[in-house]
DRENNULUM-147665 format. One record per residue (C-alpha): residue number from 1; residue in three letters; y, x, z. Coordinates in Angstrom, 1 decimal, padded with zeros to 4 digits. Example, Ala and Ser with C-alpha at 12.3 -4.5 7.8 and 13.67 -1.06 7.14 Angstrom:
BATOR resi resn     c2     c1     c3
BATOR    1  ala -004.5  012.3  007.8
BATOR    2  ser -001.1  013.7  007.1
! end
This chain:
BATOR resi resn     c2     c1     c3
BATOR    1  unk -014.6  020.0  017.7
BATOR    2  unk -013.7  022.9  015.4
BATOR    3  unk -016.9  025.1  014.8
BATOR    4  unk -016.2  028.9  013.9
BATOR    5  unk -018.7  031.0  012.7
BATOR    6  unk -018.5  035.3  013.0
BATOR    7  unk -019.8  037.1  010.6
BATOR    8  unk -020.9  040.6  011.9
BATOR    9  unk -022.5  042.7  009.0
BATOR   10  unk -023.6  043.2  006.1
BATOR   11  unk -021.8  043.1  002.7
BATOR   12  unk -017.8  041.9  002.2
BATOR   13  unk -017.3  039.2  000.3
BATOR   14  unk -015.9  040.9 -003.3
BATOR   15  unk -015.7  040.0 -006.7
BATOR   16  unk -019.3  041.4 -006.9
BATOR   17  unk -020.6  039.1 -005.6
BATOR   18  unk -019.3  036.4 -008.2
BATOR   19  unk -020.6  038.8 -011.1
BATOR   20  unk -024.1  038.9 -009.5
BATOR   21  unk -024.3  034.9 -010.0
BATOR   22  unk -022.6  035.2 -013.3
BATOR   23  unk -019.6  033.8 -012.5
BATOR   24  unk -017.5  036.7 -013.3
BATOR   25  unk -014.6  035.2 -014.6
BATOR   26  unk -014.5  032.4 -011.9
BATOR   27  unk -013.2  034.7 -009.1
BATOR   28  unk -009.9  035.8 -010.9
BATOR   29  unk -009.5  032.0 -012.1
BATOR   30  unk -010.3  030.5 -008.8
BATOR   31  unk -007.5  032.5 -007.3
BATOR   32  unk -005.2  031.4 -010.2
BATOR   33  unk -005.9  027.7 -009.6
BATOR   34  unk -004.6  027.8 -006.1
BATOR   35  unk -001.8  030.2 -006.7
BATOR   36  unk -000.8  027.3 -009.3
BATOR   37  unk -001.4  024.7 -006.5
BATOR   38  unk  000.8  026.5 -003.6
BATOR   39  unk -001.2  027.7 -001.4
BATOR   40  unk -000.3  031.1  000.7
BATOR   41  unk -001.4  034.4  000.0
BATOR   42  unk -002.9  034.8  003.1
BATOR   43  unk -005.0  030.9  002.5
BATOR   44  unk -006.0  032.5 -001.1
BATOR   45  unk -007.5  035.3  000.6
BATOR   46  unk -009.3  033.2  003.2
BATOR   47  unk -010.7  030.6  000.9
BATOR   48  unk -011.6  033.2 -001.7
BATOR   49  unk -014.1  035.1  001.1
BATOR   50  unk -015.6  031.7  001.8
BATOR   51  unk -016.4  030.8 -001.9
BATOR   52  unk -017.3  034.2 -002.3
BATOR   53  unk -020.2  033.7  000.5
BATOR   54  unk -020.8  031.0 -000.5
BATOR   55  unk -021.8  031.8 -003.8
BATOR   56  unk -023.5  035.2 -002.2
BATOR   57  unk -025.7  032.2 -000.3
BATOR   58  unk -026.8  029.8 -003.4
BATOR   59  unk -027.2  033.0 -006.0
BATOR   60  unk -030.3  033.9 -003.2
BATOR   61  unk -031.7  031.1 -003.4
BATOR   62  unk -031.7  031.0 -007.4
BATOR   63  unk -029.5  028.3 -007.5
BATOR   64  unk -027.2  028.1 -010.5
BATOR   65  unk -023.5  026.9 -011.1
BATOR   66  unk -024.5  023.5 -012.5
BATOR   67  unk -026.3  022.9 -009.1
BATOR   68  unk -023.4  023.0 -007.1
BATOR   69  unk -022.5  019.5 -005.1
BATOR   70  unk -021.5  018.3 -002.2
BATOR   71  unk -024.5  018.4 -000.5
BATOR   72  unk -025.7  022.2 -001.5
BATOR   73  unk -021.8  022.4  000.4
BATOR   74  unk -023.2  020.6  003.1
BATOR   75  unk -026.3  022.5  003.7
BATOR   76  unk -024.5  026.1  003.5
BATOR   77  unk -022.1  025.0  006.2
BATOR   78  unk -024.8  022.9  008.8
BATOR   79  unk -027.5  025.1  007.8
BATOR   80  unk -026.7  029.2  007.0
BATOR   81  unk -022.9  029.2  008.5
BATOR   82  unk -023.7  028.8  012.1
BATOR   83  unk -026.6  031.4  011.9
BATOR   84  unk -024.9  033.7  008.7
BATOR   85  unk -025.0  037.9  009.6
BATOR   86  unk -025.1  038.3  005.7
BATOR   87  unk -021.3  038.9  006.1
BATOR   88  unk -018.8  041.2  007.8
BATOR   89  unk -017.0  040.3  010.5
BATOR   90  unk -014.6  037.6  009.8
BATOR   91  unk -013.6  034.5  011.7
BATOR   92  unk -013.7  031.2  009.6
BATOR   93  unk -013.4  027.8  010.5
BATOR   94  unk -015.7  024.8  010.0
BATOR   95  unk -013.1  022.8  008.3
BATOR   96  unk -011.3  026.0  006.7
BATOR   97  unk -014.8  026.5  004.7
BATOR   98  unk -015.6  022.9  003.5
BATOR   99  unk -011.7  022.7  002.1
BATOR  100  unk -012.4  025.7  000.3
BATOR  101  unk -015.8  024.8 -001.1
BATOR  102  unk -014.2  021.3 -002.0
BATOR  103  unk -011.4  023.0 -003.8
BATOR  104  unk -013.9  025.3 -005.4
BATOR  105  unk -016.2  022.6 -006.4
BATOR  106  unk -013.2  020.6 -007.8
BATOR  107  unk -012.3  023.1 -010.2
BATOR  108  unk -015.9  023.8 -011.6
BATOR  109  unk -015.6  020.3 -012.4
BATOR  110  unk -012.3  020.4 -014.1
BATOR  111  unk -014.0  023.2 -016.1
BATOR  112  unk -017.0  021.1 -017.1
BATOR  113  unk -019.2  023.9 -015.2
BATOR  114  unk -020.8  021.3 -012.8
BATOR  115  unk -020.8  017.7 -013.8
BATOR  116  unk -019.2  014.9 -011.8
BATOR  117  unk -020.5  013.0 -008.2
BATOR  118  unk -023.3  010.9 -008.9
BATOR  119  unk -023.0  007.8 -007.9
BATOR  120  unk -026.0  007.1 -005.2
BATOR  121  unk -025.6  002.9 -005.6
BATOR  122  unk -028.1  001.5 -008.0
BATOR  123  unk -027.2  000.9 -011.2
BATOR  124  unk -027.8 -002.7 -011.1
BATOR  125  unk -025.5 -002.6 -007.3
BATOR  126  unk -022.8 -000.8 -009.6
BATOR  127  unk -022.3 -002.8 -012.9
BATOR  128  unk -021.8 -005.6 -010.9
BATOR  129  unk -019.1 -003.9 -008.3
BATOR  130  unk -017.1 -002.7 -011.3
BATOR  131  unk -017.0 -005.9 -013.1
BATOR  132  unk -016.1 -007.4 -010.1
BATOR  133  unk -013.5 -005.4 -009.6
BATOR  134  unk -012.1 -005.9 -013.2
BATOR  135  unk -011.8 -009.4 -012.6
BATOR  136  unk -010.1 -008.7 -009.3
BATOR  137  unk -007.6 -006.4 -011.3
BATOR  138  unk -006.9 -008.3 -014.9
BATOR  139  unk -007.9 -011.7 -013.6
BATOR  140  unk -006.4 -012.5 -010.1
BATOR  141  unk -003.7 -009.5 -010.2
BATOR  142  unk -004.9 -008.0 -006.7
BATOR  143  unk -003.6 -004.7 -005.5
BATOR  144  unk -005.9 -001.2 -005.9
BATOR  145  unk -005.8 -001.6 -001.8
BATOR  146  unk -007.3 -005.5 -001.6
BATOR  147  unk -009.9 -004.5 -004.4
BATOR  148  unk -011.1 -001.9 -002.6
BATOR  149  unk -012.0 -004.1  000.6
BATOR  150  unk -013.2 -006.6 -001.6
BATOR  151  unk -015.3 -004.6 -003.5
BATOR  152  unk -016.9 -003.0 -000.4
BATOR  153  unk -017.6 -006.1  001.1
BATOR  154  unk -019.6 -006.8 -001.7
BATOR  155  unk -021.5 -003.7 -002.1
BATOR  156  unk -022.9 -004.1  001.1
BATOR  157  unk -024.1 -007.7  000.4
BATOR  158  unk -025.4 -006.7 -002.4
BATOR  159  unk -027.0 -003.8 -001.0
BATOR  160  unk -028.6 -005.8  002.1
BATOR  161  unk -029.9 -008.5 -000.2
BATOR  162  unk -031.2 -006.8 -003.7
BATOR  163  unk -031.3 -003.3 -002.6
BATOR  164  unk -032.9 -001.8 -005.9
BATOR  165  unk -034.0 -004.5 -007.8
BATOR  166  unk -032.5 -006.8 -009.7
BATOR  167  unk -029.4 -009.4 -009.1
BATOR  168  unk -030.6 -012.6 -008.9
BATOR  169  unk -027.5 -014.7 -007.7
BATOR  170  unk -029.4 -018.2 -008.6
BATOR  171  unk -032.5 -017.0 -006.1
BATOR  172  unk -030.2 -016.5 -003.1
BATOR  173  unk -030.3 -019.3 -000.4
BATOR  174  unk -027.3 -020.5  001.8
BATOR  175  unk -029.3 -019.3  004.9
BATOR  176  unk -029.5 -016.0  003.3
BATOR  177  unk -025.5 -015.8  003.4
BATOR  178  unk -025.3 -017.2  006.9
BATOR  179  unk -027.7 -014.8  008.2
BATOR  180  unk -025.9 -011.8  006.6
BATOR  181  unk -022.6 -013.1  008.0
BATOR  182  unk -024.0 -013.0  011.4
BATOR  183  unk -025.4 -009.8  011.4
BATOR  184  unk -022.5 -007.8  009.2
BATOR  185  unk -020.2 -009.1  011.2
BATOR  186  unk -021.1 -008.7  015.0
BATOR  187  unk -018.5 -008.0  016.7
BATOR  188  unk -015.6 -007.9  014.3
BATOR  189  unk -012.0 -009.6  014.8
BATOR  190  unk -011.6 -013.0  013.6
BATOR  191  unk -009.3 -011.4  011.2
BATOR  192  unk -012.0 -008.9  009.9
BATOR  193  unk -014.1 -011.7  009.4
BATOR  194  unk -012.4 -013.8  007.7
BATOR  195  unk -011.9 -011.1  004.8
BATOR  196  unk -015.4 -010.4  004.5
BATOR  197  unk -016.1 -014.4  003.8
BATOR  198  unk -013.0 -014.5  001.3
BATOR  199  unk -014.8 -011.6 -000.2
BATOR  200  unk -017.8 -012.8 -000.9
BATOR  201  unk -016.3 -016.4 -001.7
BATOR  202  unk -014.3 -014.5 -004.6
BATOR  203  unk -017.4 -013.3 -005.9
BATOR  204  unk -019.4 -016.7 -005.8
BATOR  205  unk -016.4 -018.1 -007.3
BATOR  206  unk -016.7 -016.0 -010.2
BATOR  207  unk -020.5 -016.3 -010.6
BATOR  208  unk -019.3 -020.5 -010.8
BATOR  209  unk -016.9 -020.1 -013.4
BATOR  210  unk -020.3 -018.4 -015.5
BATOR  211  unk -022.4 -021.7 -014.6
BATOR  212  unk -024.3 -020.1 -011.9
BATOR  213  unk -024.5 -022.3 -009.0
BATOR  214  unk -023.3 -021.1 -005.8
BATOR  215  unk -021.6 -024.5 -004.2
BATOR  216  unk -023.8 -024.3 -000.9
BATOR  217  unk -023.4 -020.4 -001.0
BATOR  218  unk -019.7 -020.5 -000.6
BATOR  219  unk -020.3 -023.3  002.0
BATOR  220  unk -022.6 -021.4  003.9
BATOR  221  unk -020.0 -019.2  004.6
BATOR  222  unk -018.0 -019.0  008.0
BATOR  223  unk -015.0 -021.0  008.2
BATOR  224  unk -013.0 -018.7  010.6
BATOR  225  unk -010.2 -019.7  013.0
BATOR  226  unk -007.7 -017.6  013.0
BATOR  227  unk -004.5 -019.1  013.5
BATOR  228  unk -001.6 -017.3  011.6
BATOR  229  unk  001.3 -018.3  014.1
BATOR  230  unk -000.7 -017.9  017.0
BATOR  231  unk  000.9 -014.8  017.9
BATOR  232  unk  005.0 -013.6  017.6
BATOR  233  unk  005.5 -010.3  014.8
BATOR  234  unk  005.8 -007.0  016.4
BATOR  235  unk  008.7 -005.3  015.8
BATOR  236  unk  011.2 -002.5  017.4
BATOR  237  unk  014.1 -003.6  019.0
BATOR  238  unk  017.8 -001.8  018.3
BATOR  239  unk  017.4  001.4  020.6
BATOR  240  unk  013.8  001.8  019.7
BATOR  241  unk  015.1  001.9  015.7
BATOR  242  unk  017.7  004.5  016.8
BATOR  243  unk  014.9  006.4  018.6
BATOR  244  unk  012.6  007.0  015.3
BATOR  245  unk  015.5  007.3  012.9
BATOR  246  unk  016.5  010.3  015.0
BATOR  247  unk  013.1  012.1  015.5
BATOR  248  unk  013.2  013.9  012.6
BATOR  249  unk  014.2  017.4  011.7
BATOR  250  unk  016.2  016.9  008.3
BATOR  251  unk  017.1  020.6  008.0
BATOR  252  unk  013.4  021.1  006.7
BATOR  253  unk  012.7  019.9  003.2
BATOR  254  unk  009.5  017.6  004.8
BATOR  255  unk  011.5  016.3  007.3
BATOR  256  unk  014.0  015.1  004.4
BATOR  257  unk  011.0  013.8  002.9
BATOR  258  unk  009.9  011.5  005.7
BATOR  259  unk  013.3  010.4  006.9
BATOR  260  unk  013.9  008.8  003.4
BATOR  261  unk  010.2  007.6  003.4
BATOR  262  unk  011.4  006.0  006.3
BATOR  263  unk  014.6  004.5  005.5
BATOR  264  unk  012.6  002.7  002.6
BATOR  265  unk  010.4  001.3  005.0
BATOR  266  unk  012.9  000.6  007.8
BATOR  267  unk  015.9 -000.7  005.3
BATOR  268  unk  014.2 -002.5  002.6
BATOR  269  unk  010.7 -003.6  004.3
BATOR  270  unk  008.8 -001.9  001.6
BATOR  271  unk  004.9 -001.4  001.9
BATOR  272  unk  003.3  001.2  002.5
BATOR  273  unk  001.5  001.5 -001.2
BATOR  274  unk  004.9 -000.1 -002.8
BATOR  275  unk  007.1  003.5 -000.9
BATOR  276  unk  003.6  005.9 -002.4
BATOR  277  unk  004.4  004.5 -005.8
BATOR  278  unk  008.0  004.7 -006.2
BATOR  279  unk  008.7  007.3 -009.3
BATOR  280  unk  012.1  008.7 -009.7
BATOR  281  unk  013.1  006.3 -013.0
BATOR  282  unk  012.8  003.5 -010.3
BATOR  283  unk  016.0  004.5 -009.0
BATOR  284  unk  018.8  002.9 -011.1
BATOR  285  unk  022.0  005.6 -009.7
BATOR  286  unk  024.7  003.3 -011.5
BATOR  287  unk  024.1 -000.1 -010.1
BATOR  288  unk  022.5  001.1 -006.8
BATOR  289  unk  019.0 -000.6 -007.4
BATOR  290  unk  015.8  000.2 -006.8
BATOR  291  unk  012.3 -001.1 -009.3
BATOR  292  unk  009.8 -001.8 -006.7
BATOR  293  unk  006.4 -001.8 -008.1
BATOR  294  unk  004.4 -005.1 -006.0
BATOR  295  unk  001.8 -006.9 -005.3
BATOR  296  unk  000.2 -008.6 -008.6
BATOR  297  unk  001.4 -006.0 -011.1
BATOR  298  unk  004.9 -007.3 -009.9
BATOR  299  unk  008.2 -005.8 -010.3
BATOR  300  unk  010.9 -006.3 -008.5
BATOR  301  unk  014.6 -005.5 -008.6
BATOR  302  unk  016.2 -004.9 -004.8
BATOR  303  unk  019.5 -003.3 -003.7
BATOR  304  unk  019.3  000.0 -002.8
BATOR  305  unk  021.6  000.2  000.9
BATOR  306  unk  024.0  003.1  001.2
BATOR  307  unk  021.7  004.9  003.7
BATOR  308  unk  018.6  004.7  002.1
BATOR  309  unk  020.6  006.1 -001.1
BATOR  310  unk  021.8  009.0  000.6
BATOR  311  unk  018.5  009.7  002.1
BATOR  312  unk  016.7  009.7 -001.3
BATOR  313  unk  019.8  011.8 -002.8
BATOR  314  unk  019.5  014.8  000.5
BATOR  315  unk  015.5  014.9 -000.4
BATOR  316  unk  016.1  015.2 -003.9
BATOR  317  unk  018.5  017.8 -004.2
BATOR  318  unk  018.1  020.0 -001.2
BATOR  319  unk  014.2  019.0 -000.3
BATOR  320  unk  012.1  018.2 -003.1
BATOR  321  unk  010.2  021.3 -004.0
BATOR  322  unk  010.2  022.1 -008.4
BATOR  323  unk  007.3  019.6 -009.6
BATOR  324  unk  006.3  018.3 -012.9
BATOR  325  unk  005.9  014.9 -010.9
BATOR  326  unk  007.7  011.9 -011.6
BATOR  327  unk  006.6  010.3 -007.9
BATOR  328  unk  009.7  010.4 -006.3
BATOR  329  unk  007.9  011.4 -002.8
BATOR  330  unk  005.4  014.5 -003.7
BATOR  331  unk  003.9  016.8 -001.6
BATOR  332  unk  004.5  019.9 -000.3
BATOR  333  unk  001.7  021.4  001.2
BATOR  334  unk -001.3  022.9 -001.4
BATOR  335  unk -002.7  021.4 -003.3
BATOR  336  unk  001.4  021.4 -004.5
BATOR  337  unk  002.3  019.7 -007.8
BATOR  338  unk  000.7  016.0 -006.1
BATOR  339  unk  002.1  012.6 -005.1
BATOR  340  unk  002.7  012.0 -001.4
BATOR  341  unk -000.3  009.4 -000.9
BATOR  342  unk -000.8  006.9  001.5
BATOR  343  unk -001.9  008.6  004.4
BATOR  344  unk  001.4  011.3  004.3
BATOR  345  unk  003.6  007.9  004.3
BATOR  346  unk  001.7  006.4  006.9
BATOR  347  unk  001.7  009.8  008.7
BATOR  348  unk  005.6  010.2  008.5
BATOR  349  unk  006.0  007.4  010.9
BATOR  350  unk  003.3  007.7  013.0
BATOR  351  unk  004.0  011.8  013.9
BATOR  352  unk  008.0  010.5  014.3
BATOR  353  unk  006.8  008.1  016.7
BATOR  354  unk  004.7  010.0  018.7
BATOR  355  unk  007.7  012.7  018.5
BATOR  356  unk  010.2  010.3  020.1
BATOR  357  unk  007.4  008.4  022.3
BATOR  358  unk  007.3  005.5  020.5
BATOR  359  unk  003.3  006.1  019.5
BATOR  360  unk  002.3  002.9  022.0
BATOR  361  unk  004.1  000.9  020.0
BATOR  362  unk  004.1  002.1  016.4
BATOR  363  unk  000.7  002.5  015.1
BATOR  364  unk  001.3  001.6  011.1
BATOR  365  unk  003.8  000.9  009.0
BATOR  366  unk  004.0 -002.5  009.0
BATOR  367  unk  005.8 -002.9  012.0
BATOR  368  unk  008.8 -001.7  009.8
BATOR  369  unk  008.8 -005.1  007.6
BATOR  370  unk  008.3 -006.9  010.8
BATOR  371  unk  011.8 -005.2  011.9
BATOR  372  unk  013.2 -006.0  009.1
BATOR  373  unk  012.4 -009.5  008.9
BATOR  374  unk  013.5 -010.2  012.6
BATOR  375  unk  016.8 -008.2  012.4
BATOR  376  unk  017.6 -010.3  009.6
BATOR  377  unk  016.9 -013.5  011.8
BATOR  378  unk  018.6 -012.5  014.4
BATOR  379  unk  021.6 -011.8  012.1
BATOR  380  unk  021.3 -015.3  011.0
BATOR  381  unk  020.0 -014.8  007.2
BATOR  382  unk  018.5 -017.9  005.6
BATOR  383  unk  015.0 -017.7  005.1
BATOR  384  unk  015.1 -017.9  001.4
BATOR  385  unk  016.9 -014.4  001.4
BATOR  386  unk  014.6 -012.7  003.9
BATOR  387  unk  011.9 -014.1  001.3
BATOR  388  unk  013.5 -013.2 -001.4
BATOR  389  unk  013.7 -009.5  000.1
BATOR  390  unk  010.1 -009.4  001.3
BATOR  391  unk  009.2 -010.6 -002.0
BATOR  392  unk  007.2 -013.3 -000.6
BATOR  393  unk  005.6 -015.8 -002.4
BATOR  394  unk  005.6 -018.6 -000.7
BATOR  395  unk  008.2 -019.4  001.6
BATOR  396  unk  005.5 -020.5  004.2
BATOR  397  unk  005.0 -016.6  004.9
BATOR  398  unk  008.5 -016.0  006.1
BATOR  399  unk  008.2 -019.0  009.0
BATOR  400  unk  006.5 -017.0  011.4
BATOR  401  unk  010.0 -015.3  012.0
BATOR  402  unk  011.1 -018.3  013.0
BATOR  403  unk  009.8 -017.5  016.5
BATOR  404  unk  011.8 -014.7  017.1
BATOR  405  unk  015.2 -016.2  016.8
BATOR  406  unk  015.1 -017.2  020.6
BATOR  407  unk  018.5 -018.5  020.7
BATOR  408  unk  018.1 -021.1  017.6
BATOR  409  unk  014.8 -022.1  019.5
BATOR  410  unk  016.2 -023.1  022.7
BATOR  411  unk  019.1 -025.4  020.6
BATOR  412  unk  016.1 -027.3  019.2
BATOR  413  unk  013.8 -027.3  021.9
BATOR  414  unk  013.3 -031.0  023.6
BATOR  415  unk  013.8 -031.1  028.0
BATOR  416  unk  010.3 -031.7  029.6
BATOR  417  unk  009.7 -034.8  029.7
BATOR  418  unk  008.0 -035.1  033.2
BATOR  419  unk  009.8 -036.4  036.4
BATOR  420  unk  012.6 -034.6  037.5
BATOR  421  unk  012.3 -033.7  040.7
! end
C-alpha cells in the first residue's frame, strides 16, 4: 500500500535550507547528477523537495552529512513523514521519498561525503563468506547468480551456529548440521533443499581439501529425492509463441528493446544472465554470430538467426537511447546511462505475457529454453545439436526432452503385456 504524506505549513523546501546544514553546493550538484542520469524535470523538482526536507529534518536534529545512512532514511520516512507539518503543502509518495533519499545518499557516497554501507555480519561471519566465494569464483568457475545462493546459504549457517564468536569448523558435530537442516529448511521444496545441502557440502569440501575434518559433516547432510525426469519441461506451444512475439508495441524504443530481448531468449535459448550480459562487440555483423558469455567463465560462439538479427539491428538504430554503454541492452528510464539488469529482462517477458494473457503460464524466463529445446525435438534435431545449442555439458541434461517427442515415444513403446481381453 502506497503511503502519502501532506505537508500543510510551514517553510518550502529551497536551497536555504541545504545552506543552513552546510551543504550549499550539494543542492545545485544534486540536481546536476540526475539531469545527467535522465530523469524529468518535473521528477528533479519532486525529488529535490524531498532531499531538501529531508535535510531540513536531520540539520534539527544536529545531525551532520557524514551521518547520513540508510537507516537515518528510514527513520525520517516511518518516523517524521507520516506526522511532518514542517513543510508546505505538497503531496509526496512513500516510495517517491525513499528513491530520492537513495539517490541522494548514493551520490554523497560517490563524493566521499558519507562513507559506504557497513556491513552488519561479523567480521569473522564475513572473511569466511568472501573467501568462500572466491573459491566458488576462481576455483569451481560458478556463475555471480549460483555464488550468491551459495554464499547465503552459508551465511546463515554460519550465523545460526557461531554467531559472533569465532569459526570453529573442527568443534561442529554431525548432529549440529542435521538439526540445522531440519529447522532452516521446514517447509521448503525438495528442490530448495537440495541446494541448501549442496551448499553447505561445497563449503565442507573445501574445509577437507585444508585438512579439516568434515567426513561425518557432509554425511550428516540430507540426501534429497528429487527426481530430475519426474516431471515433462514446460514450454509454449506454436500459437502461444505467436501470442507473446506479438504483444509488444515496437513503435516505442522500450518495446524494441524487449522484443529483441525476447527473440534472444525465444530463438537461441539464451539465459536470463547470459541476454543481461551481452555487449555490443558480441555481435559479429559479418558472419552473423553472436559471443555468448556462459556459465563457467565460458564463451561460446552461436548463429545469430535472421530474426533475432533484425530485432537487435531495429533496437539499435531506431531504439537505443545515446549511452556511453557497451551493454547491448541499457536502460531507459533514470537512472539513464545503465545496463538493462536482470529483473528488466525478466520483466520484458513477464509484462508481455500478462499483456497477451499468457501470465498463467509464463512466470520466468526459462520456459523460453524449454521451447526451444522441444521445438527442436519435435522438428527432429539430434540431441547432440540441441546440446550443443543449449551449451550443455553433459549430454545427460538434454534427455529430459526426450519426453516431449510424443510421436517417437509411441514407436518405441512396448504393448501391455497383460491379457487381452
Amino acid at each position: 500500500m502506497v503511503r502519502h504524506t501532506r505537508f500543510r505549513s510551514g517553510q518550502q523546501p529551497s536551497e536555504e535550507w541545504f545552506a543552513a546544514a552546510s551543504l550549499g553546493d550539494t543542492a545545485a550538484a544534486y540536481v546536476q547528477y540526475l539531469t545527467e542520469r535522465g530523469y524529468a524535470a518535473g521528477s528533479i523538482k519532486g525529488y529535490f523537495a524531498s532531499v531538501a526536507h529531508f535535510v531540513h529534518w536531520f540539520t534539527r536534529r544536529s545531525l551532520r552529512a557524514p551521518d547520513i545512512s540508510e537507516s537515518v532514511i528510514e527513520r525520517f520516512l516511518d518516523r517524521h513523514l507520516p506526522v511532518c507539518r514542517c513543510a508546505p503543502q505538497c503531496w509526496r509518495a512513500h516510495s517517491e521519498v525513499r528513491a530520492a533519499l537513495r539517490q541522494f545518499l548514493k551520490m554523497l557516497r560517490i563524493a566521499g561525503v558519507c562513507p559506504e554501507k557497513t556491513s552488519t555480519i561479523p567480521a569473522t561471519i564475513a572473511a569466511e563468506l568472501d573467501d568462500f566465494d572466491h573459491h566458488l569464483a576462481d576455483v569451481r568457475g560458478l556463475a555471480t547468480s549460483t555464488r550468491v545462493v551459495r554464499v547465503r546459504h552459508l551465511l546463515d549457517f554460519l550465523a545460526d551456529r557461531f554467531g559472533t564468536g569465532p569459526i570453529v569448523v573442527n568443534a561442529l558435530s554431525p548432529s549440529d548440521v542435521a538439526n540445522f537442516m531440519t529447522r532452516y529448511t521446514a517447509g521448503w521444496a525438495p528442490s530448495s533443499i537440495k541446494s541448501a545441502a549442496i551448499s553447505l557440502r561445497s563449503y565442507f569440501m573445501l574445509k577437507a581439501s585444508r585438512r579439516e575434518s568434515t567426513k561425518a559433516l557432509i554425511a550428516a547432510l540430507p540426501r534429497v529425492a528429487h527426481w530430475r525426469l519426474a516431471r515433462l519441461p514446460q514450454y509454449l506451444s506454436a500459437t502461444e509463441t505467436e501470442r507473446l512475439l506479438s504483444a509488444f508495441d515496437r513503435t516505442c524504443a522500450t518495446g524494441k528493446r524487449d522484443y529483441a530481448i525476447t527473440r534472444c531468449l525465444l530463438d537461441l535459448g539464451l539465459r536470463r544472465t547470459e541476454v543481461a550480459h551481452l555487449r555490443l562487440d558480441d555481435v559479429d555483423w559479418r558472419t552473423g554470430t553472436l559471443h555468448i558469455h556462459a556459465k563457467g567463465k565460458r564463451i561460446d560462439l552461436l548463429p545469430l538467426p535472421d530474426a533475432t538479427g533484425k530485432a537487435i539491428t531495429e533496437y539499435l538504430q531506431t531504439g537505443r537511447p545515446q549511452t556511453s554503454r557497451r551493454e547491448l541492452f541499457v536502460r531507459h528510464r533514470p537512472p539513464i546511462n545503465a545496463p538493462a539488469g536482470l529483473d528488466i529482462v525478466r520483466n520484458a517477458v513477464r509484462y508481455a505475457a500478462k499483456r497477451c494473457g499468457l501470465e498463467r503460464r509464463i512466470r520466468g524466463t526459462h520456459i523460453l529454453r524449454h521451447t526451444v529445446a522441444v521445438r527442436m525435438v519435435q522438428g527432429g534435431a539430434p540431441f547432440k545439436q540441441i546440446a550443443d545449442l543449449l551449451r550443455h555439458r553433459s549430454l545427460d541434461t538434454t534427455t529430459i526432452y526426450a519426453k516431449v517427442d510424443l510421436p517417437a515415444l509411441t514407436e518405441v513403446a512396448l504393448p501391455w503385456p497383460g491379457r487381452q481381453i
